[in-house]
Backbone as CSV, one residue per row, in Angstrom:
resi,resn,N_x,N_y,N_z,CA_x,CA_y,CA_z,C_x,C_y,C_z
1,UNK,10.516,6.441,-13.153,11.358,5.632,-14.025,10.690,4.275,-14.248
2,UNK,10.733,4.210,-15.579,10.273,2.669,-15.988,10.890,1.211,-15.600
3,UNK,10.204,-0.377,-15.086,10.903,-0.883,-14.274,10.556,-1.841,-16.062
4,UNK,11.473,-2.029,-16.432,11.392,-3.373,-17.450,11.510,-4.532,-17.556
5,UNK,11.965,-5.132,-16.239,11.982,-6.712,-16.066,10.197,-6.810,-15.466
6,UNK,9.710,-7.348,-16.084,8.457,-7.918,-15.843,7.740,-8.976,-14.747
7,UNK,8.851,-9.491,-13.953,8.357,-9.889,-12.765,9.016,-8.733,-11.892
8,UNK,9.560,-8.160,-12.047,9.380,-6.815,-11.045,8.735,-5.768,-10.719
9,UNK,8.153,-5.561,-11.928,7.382,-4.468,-12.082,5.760,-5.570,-11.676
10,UNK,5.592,-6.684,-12.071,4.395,-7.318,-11.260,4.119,-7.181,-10.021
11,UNK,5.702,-7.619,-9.060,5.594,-7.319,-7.871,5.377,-5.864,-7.806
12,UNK,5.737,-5.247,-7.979,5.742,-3.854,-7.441,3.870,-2.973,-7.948
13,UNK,3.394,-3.759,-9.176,1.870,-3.773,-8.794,1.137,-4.251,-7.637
14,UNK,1.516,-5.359,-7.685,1.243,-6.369,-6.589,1.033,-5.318,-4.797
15,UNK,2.199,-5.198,-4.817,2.766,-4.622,-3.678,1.884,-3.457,-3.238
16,UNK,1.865,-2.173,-4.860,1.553,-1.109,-4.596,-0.057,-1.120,-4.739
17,UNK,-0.779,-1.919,-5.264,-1.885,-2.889,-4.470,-2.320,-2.484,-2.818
18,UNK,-1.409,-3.683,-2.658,-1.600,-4.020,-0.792,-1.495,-2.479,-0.108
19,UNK,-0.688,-1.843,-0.201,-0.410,-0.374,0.358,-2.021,0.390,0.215
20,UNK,-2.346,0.226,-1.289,-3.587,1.058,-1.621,-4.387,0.598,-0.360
21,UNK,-4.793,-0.371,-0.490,-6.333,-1.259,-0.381,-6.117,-0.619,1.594
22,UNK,-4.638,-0.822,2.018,-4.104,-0.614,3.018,-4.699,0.721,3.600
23,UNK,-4.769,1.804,2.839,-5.318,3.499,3.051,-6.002,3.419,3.036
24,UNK,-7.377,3.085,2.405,-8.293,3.157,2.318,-9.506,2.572,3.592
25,UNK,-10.482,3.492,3.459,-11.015,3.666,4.552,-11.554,2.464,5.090
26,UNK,-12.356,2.087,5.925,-12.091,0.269,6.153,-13.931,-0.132,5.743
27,UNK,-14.858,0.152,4.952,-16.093,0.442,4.575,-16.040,-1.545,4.087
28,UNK,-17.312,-1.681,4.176,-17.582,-3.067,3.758,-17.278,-3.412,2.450
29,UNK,-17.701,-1.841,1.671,-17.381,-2.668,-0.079,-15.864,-2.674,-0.237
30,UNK,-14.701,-1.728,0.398,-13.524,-1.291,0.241,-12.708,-2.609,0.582
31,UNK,-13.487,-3.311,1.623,-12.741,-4.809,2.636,-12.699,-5.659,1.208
32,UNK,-13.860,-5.938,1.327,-14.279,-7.148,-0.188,-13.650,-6.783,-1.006
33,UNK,-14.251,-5.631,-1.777,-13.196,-5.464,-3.135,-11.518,-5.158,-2.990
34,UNK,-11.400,-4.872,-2.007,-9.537,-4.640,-1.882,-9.191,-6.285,-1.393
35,UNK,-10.061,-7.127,-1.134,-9.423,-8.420,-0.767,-9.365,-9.320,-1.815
36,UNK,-10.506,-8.687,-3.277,-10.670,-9.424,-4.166,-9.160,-8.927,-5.414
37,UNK,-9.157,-7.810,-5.161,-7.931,-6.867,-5.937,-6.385,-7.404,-5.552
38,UNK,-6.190,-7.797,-3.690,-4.867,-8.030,-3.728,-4.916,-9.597,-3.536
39,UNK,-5.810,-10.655,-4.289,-5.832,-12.104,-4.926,-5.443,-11.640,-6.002
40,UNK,-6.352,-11.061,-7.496,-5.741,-10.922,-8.484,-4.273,-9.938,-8.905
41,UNK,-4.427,-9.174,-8.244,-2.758,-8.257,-8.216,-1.915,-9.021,-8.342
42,UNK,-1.543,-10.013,-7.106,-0.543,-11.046,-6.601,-0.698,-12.016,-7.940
43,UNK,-1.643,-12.459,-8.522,-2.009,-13.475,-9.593,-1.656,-12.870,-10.929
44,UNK,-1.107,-11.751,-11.144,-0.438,-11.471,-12.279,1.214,-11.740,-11.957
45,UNK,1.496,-11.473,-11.471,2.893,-12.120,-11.172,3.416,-13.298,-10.766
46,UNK,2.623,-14.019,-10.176,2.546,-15.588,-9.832,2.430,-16.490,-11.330
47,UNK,1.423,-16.006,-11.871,1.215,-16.390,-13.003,2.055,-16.516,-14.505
48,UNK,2.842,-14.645,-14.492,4.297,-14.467,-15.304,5.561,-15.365,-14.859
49,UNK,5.256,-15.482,-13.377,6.586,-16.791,-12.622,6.330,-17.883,-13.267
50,UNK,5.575,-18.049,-12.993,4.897,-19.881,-13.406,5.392,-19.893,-15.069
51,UNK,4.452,-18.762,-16.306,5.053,-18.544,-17.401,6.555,-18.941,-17.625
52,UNK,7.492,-18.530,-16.839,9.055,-18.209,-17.142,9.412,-20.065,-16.820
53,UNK,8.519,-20.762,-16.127,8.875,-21.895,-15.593,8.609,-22.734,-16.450
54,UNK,8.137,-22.631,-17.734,6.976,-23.045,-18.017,7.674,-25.025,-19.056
55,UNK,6.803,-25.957,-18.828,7.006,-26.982,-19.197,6.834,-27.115,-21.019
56,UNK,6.501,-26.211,-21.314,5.966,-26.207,-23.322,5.785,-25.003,-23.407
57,UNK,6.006,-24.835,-24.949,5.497,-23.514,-25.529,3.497,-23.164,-25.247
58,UNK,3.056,-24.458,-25.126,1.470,-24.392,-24.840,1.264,-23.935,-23.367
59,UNK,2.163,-24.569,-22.637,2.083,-24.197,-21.379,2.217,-22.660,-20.279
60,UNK,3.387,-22.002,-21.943,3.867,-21.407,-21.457,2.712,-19.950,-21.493
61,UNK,2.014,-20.637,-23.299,0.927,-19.025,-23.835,-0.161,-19.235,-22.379
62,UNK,-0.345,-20.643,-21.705,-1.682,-20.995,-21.506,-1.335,-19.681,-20.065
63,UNK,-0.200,-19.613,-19.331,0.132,-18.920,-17.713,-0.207,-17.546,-18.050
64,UNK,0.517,-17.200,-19.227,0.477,-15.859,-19.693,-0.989,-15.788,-19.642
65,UNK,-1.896,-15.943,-20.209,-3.002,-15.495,-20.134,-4.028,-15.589,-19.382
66,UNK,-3.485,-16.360,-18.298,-3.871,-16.514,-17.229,-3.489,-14.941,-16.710
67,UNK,-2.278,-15.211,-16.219,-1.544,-13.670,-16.143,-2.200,-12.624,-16.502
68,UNK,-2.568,-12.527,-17.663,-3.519,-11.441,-18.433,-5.092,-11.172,-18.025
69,UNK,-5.608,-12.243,-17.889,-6.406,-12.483,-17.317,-6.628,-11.823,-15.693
70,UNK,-5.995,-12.133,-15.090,-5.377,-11.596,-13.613,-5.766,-9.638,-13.725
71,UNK,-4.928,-9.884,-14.731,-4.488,-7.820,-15.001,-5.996,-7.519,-14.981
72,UNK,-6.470,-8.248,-16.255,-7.796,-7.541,-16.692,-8.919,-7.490,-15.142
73,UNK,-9.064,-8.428,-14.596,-9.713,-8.774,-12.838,-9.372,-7.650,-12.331
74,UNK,-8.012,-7.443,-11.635,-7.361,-6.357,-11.262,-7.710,-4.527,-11.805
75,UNK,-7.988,-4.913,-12.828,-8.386,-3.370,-13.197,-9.848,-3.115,-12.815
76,UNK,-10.889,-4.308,-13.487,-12.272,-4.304,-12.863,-12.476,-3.804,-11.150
77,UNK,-11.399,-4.955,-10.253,-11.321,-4.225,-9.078,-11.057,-2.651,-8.656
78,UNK,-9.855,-2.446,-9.433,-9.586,-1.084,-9.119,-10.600,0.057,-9.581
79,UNK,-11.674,-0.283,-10.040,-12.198,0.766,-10.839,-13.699,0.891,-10.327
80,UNK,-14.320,-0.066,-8.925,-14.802,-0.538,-8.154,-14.323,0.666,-7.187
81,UNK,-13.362,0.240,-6.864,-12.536,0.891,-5.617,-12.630,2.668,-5.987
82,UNK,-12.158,2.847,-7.067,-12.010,3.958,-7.945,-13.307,4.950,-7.780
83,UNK,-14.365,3.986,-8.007,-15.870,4.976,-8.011,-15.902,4.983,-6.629
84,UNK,-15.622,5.073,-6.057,-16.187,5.174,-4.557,-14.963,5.767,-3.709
85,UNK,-13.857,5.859,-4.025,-12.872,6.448,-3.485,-11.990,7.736,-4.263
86,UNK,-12.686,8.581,-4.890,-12.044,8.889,-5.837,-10.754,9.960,-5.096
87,UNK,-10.641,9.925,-4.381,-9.992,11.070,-3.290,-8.568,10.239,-2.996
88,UNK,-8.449,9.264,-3.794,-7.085,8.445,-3.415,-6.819,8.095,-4.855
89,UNK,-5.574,9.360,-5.340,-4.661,9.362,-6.553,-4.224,8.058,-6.852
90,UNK,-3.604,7.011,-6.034,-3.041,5.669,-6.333,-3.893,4.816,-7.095
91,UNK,-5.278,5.094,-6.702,-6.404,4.383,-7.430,-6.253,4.497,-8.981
92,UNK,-5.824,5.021,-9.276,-6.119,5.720,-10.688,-4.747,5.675,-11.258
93,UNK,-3.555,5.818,-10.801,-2.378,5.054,-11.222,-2.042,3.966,-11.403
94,UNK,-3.044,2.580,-10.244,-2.760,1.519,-10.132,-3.518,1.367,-11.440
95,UNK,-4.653,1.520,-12.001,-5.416,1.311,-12.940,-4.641,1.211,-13.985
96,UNK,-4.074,2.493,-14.367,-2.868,3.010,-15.353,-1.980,1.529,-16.031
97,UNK,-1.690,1.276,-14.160,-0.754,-0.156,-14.468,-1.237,-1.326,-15.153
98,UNK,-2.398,-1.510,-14.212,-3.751,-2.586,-14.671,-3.709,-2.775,-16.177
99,UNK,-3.612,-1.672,-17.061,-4.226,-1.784,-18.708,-2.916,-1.808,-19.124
100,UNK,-1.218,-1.408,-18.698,-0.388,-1.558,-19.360,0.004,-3.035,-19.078
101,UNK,0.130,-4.193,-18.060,0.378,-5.019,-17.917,-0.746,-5.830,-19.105
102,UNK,-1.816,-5.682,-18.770,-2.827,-6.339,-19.902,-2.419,-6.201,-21.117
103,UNK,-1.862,-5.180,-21.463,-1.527,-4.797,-23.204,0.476,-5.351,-23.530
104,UNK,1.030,-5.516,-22.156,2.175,-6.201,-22.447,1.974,-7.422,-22.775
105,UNK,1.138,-8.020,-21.750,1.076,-9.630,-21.726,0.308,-10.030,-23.467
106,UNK,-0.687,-9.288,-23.741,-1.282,-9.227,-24.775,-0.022,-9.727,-26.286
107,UNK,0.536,-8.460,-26.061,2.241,-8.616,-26.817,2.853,-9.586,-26.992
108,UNK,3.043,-10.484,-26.231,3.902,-11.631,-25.359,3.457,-12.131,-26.180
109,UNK,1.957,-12.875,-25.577,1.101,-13.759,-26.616,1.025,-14.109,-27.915
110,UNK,0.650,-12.596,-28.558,0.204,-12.722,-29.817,1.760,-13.301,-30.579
111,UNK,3.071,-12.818,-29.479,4.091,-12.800,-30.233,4.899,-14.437,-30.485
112,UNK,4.571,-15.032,-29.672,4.559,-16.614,-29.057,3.454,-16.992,-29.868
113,UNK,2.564,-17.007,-30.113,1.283,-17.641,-30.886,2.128,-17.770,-32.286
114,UNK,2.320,-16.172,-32.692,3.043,-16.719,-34.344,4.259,-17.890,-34.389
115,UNK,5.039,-17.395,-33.313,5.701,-18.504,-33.810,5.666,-19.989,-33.375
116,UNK,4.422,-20.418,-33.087,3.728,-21.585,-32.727,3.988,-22.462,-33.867
């Protein structure tokens, strides 16, 4: 089932993140890149918070794409993780998430920009 409030469904990337990186076998590149994955994971939702807080309409496109930014990191990680683990299904779901959060936030933006 689809989660549609958007800082929930961040956390619950976020989250389902930490769990991954968590299984995975404890190999030097898996440490690094799962430590670099659950900074940006957590930084898409920190970032949509900050957005919702936000002091200006400039302020508000500038978090978001930060946010977006975050996603896009986050997928690079997972796809890191991905070639080298391919034996762990979550990898490849979290990814899933990775490009739909990027293409929401994308939305947001472009949709806030027009009416700038």
């Amino acid at each position: 089932m689809a989660v549609y409030d958007l800082e929930e469904r961040t956390f619950i990337f976020a989250r389902d993140c930490r769990l991954c990186v968590q299984s995975l076998k404890k190999t030097i590149s898996n440490i690094e890149d799962g430590k670099q994955l659950i900074k940006a994971s957590g930084s898409v939702g920190a970032n949509y918070i900050e957005a919702n807080e936000k002091l200006g309409e400039k302020d508000f496109i500038f978090r978001l794409k930060i946010a977006r930014k975050e996603a896009k990191e986050s997928k690079y990680w997972l796809r890191l993780l991905y070639a080298l683990n391919k034996d762990v299904d979550t990898l490849n779901e979290l990814l899933n998430e990775a490009e739909e959060l990027r293409k929401i936030l994308s939305i947001i933006i472009k949709k806030n920009e027009r009416n700038d």
